[in-house]
C-alpha positions in Angstrom: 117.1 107.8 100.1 117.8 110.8 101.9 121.8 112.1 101.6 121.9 112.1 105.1 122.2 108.4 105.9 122.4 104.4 105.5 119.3 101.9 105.5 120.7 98.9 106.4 119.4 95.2 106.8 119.5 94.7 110.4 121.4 91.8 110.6 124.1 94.0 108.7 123.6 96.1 111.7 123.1 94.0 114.7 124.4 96.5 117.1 121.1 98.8 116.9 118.5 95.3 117.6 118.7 96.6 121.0 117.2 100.0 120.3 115.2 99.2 117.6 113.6 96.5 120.1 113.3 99.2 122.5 112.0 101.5 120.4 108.7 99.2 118.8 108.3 98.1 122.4 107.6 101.6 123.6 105.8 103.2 120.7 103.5 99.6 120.6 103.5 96.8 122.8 104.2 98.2 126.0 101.4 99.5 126.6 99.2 96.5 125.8 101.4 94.9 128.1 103.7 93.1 126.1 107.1 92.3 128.3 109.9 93.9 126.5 111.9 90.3 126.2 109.1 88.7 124.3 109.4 91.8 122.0 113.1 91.4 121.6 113.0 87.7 121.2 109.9 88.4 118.2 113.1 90.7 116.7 115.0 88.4 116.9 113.3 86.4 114.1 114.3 88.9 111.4 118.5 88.2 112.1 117.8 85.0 110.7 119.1 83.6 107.2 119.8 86.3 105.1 118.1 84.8 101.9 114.5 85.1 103.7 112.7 88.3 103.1 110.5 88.3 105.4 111.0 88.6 108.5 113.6 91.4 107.7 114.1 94.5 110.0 115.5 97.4 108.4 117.3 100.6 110.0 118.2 104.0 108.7 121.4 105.1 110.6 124.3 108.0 110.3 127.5 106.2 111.7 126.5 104.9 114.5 123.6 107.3 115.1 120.1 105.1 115.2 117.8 107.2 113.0 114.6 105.0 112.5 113.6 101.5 111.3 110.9 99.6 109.5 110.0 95.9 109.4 108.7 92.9 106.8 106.4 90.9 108.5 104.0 88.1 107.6 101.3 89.2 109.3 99.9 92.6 111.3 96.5 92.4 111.6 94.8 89.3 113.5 91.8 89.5 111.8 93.2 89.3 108.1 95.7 86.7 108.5 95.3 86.1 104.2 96.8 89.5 103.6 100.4 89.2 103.5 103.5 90.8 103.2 103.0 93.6 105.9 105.7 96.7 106.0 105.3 97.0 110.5 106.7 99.0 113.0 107.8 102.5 110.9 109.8 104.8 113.6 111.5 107.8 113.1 113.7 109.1 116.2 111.8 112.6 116.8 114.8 114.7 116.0 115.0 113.3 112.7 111.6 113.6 110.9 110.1 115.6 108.4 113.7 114.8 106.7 112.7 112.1 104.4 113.6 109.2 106.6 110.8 107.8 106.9 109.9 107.7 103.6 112.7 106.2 102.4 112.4 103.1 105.3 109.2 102.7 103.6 110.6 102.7 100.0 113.6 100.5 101.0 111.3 97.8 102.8 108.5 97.9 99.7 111.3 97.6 97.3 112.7 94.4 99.3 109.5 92.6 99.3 108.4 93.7 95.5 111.9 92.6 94.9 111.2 89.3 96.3 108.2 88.8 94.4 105.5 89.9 96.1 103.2 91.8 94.1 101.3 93.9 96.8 102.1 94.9 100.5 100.0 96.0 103.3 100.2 98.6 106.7 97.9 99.3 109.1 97.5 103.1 110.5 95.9 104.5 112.9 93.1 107.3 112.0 95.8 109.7 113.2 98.2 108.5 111.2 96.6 107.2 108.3 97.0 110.5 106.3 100.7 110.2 106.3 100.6 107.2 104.1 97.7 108.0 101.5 100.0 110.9 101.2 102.8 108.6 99.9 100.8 106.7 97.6 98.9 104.0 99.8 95.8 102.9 98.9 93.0 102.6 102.4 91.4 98.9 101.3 89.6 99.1 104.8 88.4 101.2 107.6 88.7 100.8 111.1 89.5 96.9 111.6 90.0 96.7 115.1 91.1 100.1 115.6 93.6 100.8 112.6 92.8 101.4 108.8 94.4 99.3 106.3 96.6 100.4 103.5 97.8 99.1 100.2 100.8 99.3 97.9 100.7 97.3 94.6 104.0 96.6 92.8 104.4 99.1 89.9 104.4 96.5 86.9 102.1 94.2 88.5 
Protein backbone atom coordinates (compact mmCIF):
# COMPACT_ATOMS: atom_id res chain seq x y z
CA UNK A 1 0.00 0.00 0.00
CA UNK A 2 1.28 3.18 -0.89
CA UNK A 3 2.84 5.35 2.43
CA UNK A 4 0.67 7.99 1.39
CA UNK A 5 -2.68 6.71 2.76
CA UNK A 6 -5.53 4.33 4.38
CA UNK A 7 -7.75 1.69 2.39
CA UNK A 8 -10.53 1.40 4.36
CA UNK A 9 -13.72 -0.86 4.36
CA UNK A 10 -16.43 1.53 3.63
CA UNK A 11 -18.61 0.97 6.22
CA UNK A 12 -15.48 1.89 8.44
CA UNK A 13 -15.75 4.94 6.40
CA UNK A 14 -19.30 5.81 5.81
CA UNK A 15 -18.69 9.45 5.40
CA UNK A 16 -17.06 9.13 1.73
CA UNK A 17 -20.50 6.64 0.36
CA UNK A 18 -21.58 9.95 -0.83
CA UNK A 19 -18.57 10.52 -3.14
CA UNK A 20 -17.76 7.29 -3.82
CA UNK A 21 -21.56 6.95 -5.14
CA UNK A 22 -20.99 10.01 -7.00
CA UNK A 23 -17.98 9.20 -8.34
CA UNK A 24 -19.02 5.32 -10.03
CA UNK A 25 -22.21 7.13 -11.06
CA UNK A 26 -20.29 9.59 -13.24
CA UNK A 27 -17.42 7.55 -14.48
CA UNK A 28 -20.38 4.57 -15.39
CA UNK A 29 -23.88 4.65 -15.06
CA UNK A 30 -24.74 8.12 -15.82
CA UNK A 31 -24.31 7.96 -19.00
CA UNK A 32 -26.31 4.85 -19.67
CA UNK A 33 -28.84 6.63 -17.81
CA UNK A 34 -28.79 5.24 -14.64
CA UNK A 35 -30.49 7.82 -11.93
CA UNK A 36 -27.86 8.64 -9.46
CA UNK A 37 -30.29 7.35 -6.35
CA UNK A 38 -30.62 3.89 -7.79
CA UNK A 39 -26.71 4.02 -7.84
CA UNK A 40 -26.46 5.18 -4.29
CA UNK A 41 -29.15 2.81 -3.08
CA UNK A 42 -26.97 -0.36 -5.17
CA UNK A 43 -23.96 1.23 -2.66
CA UNK A 44 -25.71 1.01 -0.20
CA UNK A 45 -25.71 -2.87 -0.26
CA UNK A 46 -21.95 -3.06 0.59
CA UNK A 47 -22.59 -1.11 4.32
CA UNK A 48 -24.26 -4.21 5.20
CA UNK A 49 -23.07 -6.86 7.90
CA UNK A 50 -19.63 -6.68 8.23
CA UNK A 51 -18.95 -10.55 8.17
CA UNK A 52 -20.17 -10.62 4.27
CA UNK A 53 -17.38 -10.13 1.79
CA UNK A 54 -19.02 -9.44 -0.84
CA UNK A 55 -20.75 -6.78 -1.48
CA UNK A 56 -17.82 -4.74 0.13
CA UNK A 57 -16.78 -1.29 -1.06
CA UNK A 58 -13.41 -0.22 -0.33
CA UNK A 59 -11.71 3.43 -0.25
CA UNK A 60 -8.19 4.71 -0.22
CA UNK A 61 -8.22 8.02 1.72
CA UNK A 62 -5.58 10.60 3.50
CA UNK A 63 -7.52 12.08 6.50
CA UNK A 64 -10.39 12.95 5.27
CA UNK A 65 -9.11 13.40 1.68
CA UNK A 66 -11.22 10.86 -0.76
CA UNK A 67 -8.42 9.33 -2.92
CA UNK A 68 -10.08 6.41 -4.84
CA UNK A 69 -12.19 3.22 -4.23
CA UNK A 70 -12.77 -0.30 -5.49
CA UNK A 71 -15.68 -2.77 -5.05
CA UNK A 72 -16.53 -6.74 -4.48
CA UNK A 73 -19.31 -7.61 -6.30
CA UNK A 74 -21.10 -10.76 -7.26
CA UNK A 75 -21.62 -10.15 -10.56
CA UNK A 76 -20.31 -7.46 -13.56
CA UNK A 77 -20.95 -8.85 -16.57
CA UNK A 78 -24.73 -9.87 -17.65
CA UNK A 79 -23.76 -12.24 -19.91
CA UNK A 80 -21.51 -14.41 -17.51
CA UNK A 81 -23.52 -14.45 -14.55
CA UNK A 82 -21.37 -18.09 -13.43
CA UNK A 83 -18.28 -16.03 -13.05
CA UNK A 84 -18.04 -14.70 -9.71
CA UNK A 85 -16.40 -12.76 -7.38
CA UNK A 86 -15.95 -9.51 -9.49
CA UNK A 87 -13.31 -6.64 -8.16
CA UNK A 88 -15.95 -3.41 -9.95
CA UNK A 89 -15.81 0.11 -10.06
CA UNK A 90 -11.69 0.89 -9.65
CA UNK A 91 -11.38 4.94 -9.43
CA UNK A 92 -8.59 6.97 -8.72
CA UNK A 93 -9.33 10.82 -8.12
CA UNK A 94 -7.08 12.33 -11.21
CA UNK A 95 -4.73 14.22 -8.93
CA UNK A 96 -3.74 11.16 -7.36
CA UNK A 97 -2.72 8.47 -9.96
CA UNK A 98 0.27 7.13 -11.29
CA UNK A 99 1.08 6.98 -7.22
CA UNK A 100 0.28 3.43 -6.56
CA UNK A 101 -3.24 3.86 -5.50
CA UNK A 102 -4.73 2.15 -7.57
CA UNK A 103 -2.91 -0.72 -7.42
CA UNK A 104 -3.13 -1.12 -4.02
CA UNK A 105 -7.30 -0.83 -4.15
CA UNK A 106 -6.89 -3.64 -6.39
CA UNK A 107 -4.49 -5.62 -4.06
CA UNK A 108 -6.58 -4.80 -0.86
CA UNK A 109 -10.01 -5.93 -2.61
CA UNK A 110 -8.20 -9.32 -4.23
CA UNK A 111 -6.68 -10.07 -0.97
CA UNK A 112 -10.27 -9.67 0.85
CA UNK A 113 -11.99 -12.02 -1.42
CA UNK A 114 -8.90 -14.71 -1.70
CA UNK A 115 -9.12 -14.17 1.94
CA UNK A 116 -12.53 -15.21 2.03
CA UNK A 117 -12.00 -18.17 0.13
CA UNK A 118 -12.47 -17.46 -3.21
CA UNK A 119 -9.94 -18.93 -5.34
CA UNK A 120 -10.15 -16.69 -8.53
CA UNK A 121 -11.66 -13.15 -9.18
CA UNK A 122 -12.67 -11.44 -12.27
CA UNK A 123 -12.79 -7.47 -13.98
CA UNK A 124 -13.95 -6.34 -16.92
CA UNK A 125 -11.89 -3.50 -18.93
CA UNK A 126 -12.44 -1.69 -21.54
CA UNK A 127 -9.97 -2.08 -24.79
CA UNK A 128 -8.53 1.26 -23.49
CA UNK A 129 -8.07 0.20 -20.36
CA UNK A 130 -7.42 -3.30 -20.51
CA UNK A 131 -3.55 -2.81 -20.70
CA UNK A 132 -3.43 -1.39 -17.25
CA UNK A 133 -4.43 -4.60 -15.72
CA UNK A 134 -2.49 -7.41 -17.84
CA UNK A 135 0.16 -5.04 -16.60
CA UNK A 136 -0.50 -5.96 -13.02
CA UNK A 137 -0.79 -9.52 -13.46
CA UNK A 138 -4.43 -10.20 -14.89
CA UNK A 139 -5.02 -12.78 -17.06
CA UNK A 140 -7.63 -11.62 -20.49
CA UNK A 141 -9.96 -15.05 -20.36
CA UNK A 142 -12.12 -13.21 -23.09
CA UNK A 143 -12.38 -10.61 -25.65
CA UNK A 144 -14.82 -8.14 -26.30
CA UNK A 145 -18.06 -9.44 -24.40
CA UNK A 146 -20.40 -6.82 -24.84
CA UNK A 147 -17.99 -4.14 -25.15
CA UNK A 148 -15.37 -4.86 -22.27
CA UNK A 149 -12.56 -7.68 -22.17
CA UNK A 150 -12.49 -9.94 -19.31
CA UNK A 151 -9.72 -10.41 -16.81
CA UNK A 152 -8.54 -12.95 -14.37
CA UNK A 153 -6.72 -13.29 -11.08
CA UNK A 154 -6.20 -16.79 -9.53
CA UNK A 155 -5.33 -17.04 -5.83
CA UNK A 156 -1.56 -17.55 -5.47
CA UNK A 157 -1.73 -21.25 -3.74
CA UNK A 158 -4.69 -22.19 -5.47
Amino acid sequence: MPDCCAILDLRDAPGFAEIVAYRVWRAWWKDEGVPFAALKARLSESLGPSEAAIPTSFIACRGAEFLGTVALIASDVEERPGLTPWVAALWVEEPARAQGIGQALLTHASDVAFAAGHAGLYLCATAANAPYYARRGWKRIERDVDGVDIFMRERDDA
